[in-house]
MIDREN-249557 format. One record per residue (C-alpha): residue number from 1; residue in one letter; chain; z negated, y, x negated. Coordinates in steps of 0.5 Angstrom, whole numbers. Each point is the difference from the previous one (the first is absolute). Last residue first. Example, Ala and Ser with C-alpha at 12.3 -4.5 7.8 and 13.67 -1.06 7.14 Angstrom:
<sites>
{2,'S','A',{-14,-2,-27}};
{1,'A','A',{-2,-7,2}};
</sites>
This chain:
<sites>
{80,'X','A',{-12,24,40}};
{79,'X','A',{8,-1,-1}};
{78,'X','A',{6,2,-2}};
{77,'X','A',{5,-1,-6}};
{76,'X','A',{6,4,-1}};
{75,'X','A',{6,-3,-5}};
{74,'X','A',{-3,-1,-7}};
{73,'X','A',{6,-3,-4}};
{72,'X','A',{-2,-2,-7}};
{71,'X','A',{2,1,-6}};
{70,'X','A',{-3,-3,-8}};
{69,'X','A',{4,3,-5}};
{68,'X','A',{5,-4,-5}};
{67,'X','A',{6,4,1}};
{66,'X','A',{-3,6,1}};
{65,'X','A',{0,4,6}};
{64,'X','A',{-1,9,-2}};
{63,'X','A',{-5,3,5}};
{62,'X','A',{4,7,3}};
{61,'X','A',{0,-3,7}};
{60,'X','A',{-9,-1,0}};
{59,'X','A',{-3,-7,-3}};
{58,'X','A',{-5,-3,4}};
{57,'X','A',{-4,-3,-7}};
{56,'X','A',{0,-8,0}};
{55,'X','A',{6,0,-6}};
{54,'X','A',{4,3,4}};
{53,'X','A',{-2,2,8}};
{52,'X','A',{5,1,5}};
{51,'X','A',{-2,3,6}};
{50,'X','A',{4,-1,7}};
{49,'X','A',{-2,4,6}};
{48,'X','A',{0,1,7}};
{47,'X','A',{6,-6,0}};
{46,'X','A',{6,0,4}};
{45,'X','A',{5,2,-6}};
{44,'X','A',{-3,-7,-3}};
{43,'X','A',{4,-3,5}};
{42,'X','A',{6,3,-4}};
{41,'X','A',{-1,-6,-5}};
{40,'X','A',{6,1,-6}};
{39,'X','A',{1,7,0}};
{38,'X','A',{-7,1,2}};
{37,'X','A',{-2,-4,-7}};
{36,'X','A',{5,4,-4}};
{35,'X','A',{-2,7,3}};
{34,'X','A',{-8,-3,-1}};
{33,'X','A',{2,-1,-7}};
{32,'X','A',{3,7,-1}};
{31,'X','A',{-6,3,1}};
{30,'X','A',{-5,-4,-5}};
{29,'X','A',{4,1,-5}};
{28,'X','A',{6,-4,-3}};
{27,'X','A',{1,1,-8}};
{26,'X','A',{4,-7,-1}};
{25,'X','A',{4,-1,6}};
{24,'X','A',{0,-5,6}};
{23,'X','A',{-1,-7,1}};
{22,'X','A',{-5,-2,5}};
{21,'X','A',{-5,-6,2}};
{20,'X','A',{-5,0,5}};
{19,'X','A',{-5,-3,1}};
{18,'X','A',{-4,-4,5}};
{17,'X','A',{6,-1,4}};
{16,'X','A',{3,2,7}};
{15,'X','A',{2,7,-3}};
{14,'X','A',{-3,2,7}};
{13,'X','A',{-5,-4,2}};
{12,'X','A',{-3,1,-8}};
{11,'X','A',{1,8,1}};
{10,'X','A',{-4,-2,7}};
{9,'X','A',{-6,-3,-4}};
{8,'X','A',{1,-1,-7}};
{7,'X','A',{6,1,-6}};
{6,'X','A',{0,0,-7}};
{5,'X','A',{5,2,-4}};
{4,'X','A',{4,-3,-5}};
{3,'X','A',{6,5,-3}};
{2,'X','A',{6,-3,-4}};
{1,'X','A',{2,5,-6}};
</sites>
């Protein structure tokens, strides 16, 4: 199944696009979707954190990623 996933702030520097489209295998969670994703773009391994939400909710390792689900990257944010 093809993945699009959304992007913002560094995760968006990183990737160089404001989505990000991978194909991986029916079933995928969470966990084994950030292994893909830091296989391929190993500047994340720099970044304090890197949640990924599923369907507007932050999604923990064990969340299984459908093919029609709504992704994001959430790299750290700052601010005051």
């Amino acid at each position: 199944m093809t993945l699009e996933i959304l992007t913002f702030g560094i995760a968006r520097d990183i990737v160089g696009s404001t989505i990000l489209k991978l194909d991986i295998t029916e079933g995928v969670t969470v966990a084994d979707l950030k292994k893909e994703i830091l296989s391929k773009y190993p500047r994340f391994e720099s970044l304090t954190s890197l949640m990924i939400a599923v369907n507007t909710e932050y999604g923990n390792d064990a969340t299984i990623v459908k093919a029609h689900d709504e992704i994001a990257l959430i790299p750290p944010v700052s601010g005051g």
